[in-house]
Residue frames as qw, qx, qy, qz and C-alpha x, y, z in Angstrom:
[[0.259, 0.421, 0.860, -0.127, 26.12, -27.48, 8.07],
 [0.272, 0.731, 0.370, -0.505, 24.74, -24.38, 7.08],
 [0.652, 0.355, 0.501, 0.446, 25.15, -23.50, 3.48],
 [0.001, 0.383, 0.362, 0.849, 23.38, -20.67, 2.71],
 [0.380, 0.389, 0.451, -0.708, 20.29, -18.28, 4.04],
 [0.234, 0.251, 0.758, 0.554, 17.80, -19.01, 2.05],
 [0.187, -0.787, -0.395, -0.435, 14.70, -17.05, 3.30],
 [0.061, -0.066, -0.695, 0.713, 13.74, -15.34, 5.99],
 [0.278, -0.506, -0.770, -0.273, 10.10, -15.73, 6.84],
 [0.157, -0.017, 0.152, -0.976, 7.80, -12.79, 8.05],
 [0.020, -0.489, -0.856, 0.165, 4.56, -13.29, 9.81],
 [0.087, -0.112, -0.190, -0.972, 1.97, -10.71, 7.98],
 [0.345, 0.331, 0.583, -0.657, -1.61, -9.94, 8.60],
 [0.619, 0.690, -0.047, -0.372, -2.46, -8.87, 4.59],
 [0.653, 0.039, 0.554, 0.515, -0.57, -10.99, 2.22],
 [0.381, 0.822, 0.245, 0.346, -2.03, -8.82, -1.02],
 [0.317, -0.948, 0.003, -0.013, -0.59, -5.55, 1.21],
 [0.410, -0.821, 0.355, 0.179, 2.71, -6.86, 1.94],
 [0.674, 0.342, 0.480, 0.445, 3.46, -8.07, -1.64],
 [0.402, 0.819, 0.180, 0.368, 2.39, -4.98, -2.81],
 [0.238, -0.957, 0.139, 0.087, 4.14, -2.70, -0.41],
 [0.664, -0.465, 0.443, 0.383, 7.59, -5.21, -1.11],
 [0.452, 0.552, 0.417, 0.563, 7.25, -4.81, -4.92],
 [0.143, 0.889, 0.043, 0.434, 6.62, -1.04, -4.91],
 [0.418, -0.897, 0.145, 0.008, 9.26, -0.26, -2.19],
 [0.512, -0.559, 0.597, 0.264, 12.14, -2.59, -2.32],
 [0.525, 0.496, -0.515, -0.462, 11.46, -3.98, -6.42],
 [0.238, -0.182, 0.954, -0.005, 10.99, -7.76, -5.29],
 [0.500, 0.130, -0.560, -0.647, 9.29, -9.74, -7.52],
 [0.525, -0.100, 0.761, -0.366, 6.93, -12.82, -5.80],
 [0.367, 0.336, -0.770, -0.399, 7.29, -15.52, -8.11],
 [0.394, -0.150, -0.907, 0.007, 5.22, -18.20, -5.81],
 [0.378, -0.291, 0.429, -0.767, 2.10, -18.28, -3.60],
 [0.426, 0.060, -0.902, -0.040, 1.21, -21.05, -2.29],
 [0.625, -0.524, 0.184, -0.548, -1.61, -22.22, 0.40],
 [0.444, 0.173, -0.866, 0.151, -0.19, -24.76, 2.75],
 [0.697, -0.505, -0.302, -0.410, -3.39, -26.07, 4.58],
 [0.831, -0.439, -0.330, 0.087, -1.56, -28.41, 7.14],
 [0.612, -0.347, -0.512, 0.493, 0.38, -25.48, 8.45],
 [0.170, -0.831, -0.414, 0.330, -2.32, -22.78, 8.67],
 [0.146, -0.596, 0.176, 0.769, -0.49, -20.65, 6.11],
 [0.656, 0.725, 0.109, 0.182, -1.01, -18.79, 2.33],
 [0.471, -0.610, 0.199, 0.605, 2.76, -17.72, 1.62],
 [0.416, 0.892, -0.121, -0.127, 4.37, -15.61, -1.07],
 [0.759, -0.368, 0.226, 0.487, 7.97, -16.07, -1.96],
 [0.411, 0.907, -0.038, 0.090, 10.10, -13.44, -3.76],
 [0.864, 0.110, -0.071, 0.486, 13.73, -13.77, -4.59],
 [0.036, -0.988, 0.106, -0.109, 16.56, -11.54, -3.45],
 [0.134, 0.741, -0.640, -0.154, 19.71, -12.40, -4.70],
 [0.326, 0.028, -0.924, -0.196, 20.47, -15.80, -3.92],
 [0.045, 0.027, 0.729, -0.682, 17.85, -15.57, -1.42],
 [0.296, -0.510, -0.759, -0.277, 14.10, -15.79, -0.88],
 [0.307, -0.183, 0.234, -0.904, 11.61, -13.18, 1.11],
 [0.336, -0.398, -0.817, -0.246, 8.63, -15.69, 2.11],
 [0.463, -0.221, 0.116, -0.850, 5.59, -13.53, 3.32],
 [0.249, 0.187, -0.862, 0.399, 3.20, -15.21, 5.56],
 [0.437, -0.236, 0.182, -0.848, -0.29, -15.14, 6.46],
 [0.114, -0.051, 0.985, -0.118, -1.86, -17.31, 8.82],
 [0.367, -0.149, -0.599, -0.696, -4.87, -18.85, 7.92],
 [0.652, -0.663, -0.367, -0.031, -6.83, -19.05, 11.26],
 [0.263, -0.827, 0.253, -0.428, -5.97, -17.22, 14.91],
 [0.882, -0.312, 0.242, -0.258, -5.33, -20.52, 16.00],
 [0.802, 0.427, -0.152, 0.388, -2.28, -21.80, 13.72],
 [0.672, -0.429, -0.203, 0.569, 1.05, -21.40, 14.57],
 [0.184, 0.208, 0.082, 0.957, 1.69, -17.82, 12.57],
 [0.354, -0.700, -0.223, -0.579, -1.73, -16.53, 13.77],
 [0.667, -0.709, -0.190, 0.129, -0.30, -17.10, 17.55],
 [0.699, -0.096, -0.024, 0.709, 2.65, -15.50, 16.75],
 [0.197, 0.402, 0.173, 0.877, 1.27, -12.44, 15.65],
 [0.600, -0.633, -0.484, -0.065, -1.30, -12.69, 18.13],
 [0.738, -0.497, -0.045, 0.454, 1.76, -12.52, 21.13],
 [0.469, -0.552, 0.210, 0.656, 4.10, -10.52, 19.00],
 [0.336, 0.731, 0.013, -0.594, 2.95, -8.54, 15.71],
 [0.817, 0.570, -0.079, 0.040, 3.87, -8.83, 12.44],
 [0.143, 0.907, -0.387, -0.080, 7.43, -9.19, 11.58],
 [0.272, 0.512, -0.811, -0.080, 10.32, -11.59, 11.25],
 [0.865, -0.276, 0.130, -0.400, 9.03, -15.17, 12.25],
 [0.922, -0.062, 0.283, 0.258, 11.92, -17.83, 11.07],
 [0.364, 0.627, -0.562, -0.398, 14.89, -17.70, 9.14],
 [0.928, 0.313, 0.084, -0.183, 15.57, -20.39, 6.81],
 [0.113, -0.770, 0.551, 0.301, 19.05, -21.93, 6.37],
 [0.938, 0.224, -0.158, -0.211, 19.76, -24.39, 3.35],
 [0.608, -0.453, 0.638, -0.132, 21.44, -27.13, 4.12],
 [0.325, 0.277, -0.809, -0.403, 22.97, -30.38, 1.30],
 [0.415, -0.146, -0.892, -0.105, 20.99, -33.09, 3.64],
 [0.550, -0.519, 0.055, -0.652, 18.17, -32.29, 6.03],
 [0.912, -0.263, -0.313, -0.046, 18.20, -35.81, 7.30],
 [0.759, 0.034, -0.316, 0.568, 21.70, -35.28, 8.27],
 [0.051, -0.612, 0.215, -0.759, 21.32, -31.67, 9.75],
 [0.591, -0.570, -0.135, -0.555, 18.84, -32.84, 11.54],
 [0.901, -0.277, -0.290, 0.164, 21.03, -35.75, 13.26],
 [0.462, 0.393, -0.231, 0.761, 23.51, -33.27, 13.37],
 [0.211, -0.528, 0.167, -0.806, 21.55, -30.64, 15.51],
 [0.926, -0.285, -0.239, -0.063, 20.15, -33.93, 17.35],
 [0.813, 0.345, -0.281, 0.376, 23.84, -34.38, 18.18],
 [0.182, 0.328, -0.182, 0.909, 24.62, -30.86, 19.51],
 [0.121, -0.343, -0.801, 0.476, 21.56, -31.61, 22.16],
 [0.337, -0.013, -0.058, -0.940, 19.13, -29.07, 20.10],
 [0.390, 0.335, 0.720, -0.466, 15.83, -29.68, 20.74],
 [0.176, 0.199, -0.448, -0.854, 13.96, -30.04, 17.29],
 [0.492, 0.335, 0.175, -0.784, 10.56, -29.65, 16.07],
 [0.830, 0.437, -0.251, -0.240, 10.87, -31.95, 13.18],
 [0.316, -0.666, 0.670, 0.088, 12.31, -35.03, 13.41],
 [0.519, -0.025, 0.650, 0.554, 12.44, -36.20, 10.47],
 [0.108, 0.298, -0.151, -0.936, 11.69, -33.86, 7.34],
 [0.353, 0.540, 0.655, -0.394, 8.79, -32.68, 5.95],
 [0.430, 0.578, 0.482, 0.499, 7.57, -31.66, 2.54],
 [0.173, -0.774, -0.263, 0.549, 7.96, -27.17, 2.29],
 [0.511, 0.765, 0.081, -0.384, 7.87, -24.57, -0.27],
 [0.489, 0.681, -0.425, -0.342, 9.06, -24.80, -3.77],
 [0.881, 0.317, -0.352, -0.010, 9.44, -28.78, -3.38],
 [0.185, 0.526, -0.711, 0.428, 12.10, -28.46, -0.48],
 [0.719, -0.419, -0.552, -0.045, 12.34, -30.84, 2.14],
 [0.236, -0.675, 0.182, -0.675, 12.26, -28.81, 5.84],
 [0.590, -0.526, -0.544, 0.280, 12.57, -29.55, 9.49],
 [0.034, 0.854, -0.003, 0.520, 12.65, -26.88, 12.18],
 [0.389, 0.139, -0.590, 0.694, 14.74, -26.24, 14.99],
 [0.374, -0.784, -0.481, -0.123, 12.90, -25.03, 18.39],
 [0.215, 0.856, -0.065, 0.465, 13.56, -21.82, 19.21],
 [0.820, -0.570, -0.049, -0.005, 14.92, -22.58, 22.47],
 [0.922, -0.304, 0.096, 0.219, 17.60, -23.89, 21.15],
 [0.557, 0.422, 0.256, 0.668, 18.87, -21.47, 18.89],
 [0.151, -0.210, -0.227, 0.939, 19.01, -17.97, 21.31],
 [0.204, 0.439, 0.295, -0.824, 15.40, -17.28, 20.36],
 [0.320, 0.470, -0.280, -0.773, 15.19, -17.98, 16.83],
 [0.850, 0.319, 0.415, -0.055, 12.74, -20.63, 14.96],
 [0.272, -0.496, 0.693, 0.447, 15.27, -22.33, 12.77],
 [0.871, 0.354, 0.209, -0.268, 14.30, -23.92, 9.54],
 [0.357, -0.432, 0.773, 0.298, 16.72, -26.44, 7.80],
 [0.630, 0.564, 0.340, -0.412, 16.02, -26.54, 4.11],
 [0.466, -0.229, 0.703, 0.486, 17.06, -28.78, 1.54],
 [0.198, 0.473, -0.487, -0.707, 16.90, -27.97, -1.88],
 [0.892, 0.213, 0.348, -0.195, 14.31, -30.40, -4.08],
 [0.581, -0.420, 0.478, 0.506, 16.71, -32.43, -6.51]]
């Protein structure tokens, strides 16, 4: 099912901050920022190899990245795995008795369509299942 990592999403406090600090430390380049009102985030995204960094700031205490950092600081919040059909992951992980946040996908950055796994079901870790836009 999986394909590929595509991101891995990090829950920050400063977006500006943790661009700059990822440009002047590690030489990533954040080619997208995006505000995504209906889930309480501005994000960055910066490529790294085939991959994607997507910074993270929430956009109220009350959202679901401002209660994560709230409970548990900044720092890794999701990874992202891409996937050829979301619809079908999703019946897949449906399948395999995960418990999932999205059931059925949802618009998410750069045009992809997204559902998420609940972390339950995955040893701890908020899953995101992310198809490529065509």
């Amino acid at each position: 099912m999986f394909e590929r990592v595509d991101h891995v999403g990090i829950a920050v406090r400063d977006l500006d901050a943790a661009i700059a600090f990822y440009e002047r430390v590690f030489g990533v380049e954040f080619t997208y920022r995006h505000t995504v009102a209906e889930q309480g985030v501005e994000e960055a995204m910066g490529r790294v190899g085939e991959s994607w960094i997507q910074l993270l700031r929430p956009l109220a205490d009350d959202t679901p990245v401002g209660k994560y950092i709230a409970a548990r600081g900044e720092g890794v919040h999701h990874i992202g795995y891409g996937v050829a059909d979301v619809e079908q992951a999703i019946k897949d992980c449906v399948g395999h008795d995960l418990k999932m946040i999205d059931h059925s996908p949802r618009g998410g950055s750069r045009g992809a369509s997204i559902a998420f796994i609940h972390p339950k079901s995955v040893g701890g870790v908020l899953t995101e299942l992310v198809q490529d836009p065509e």
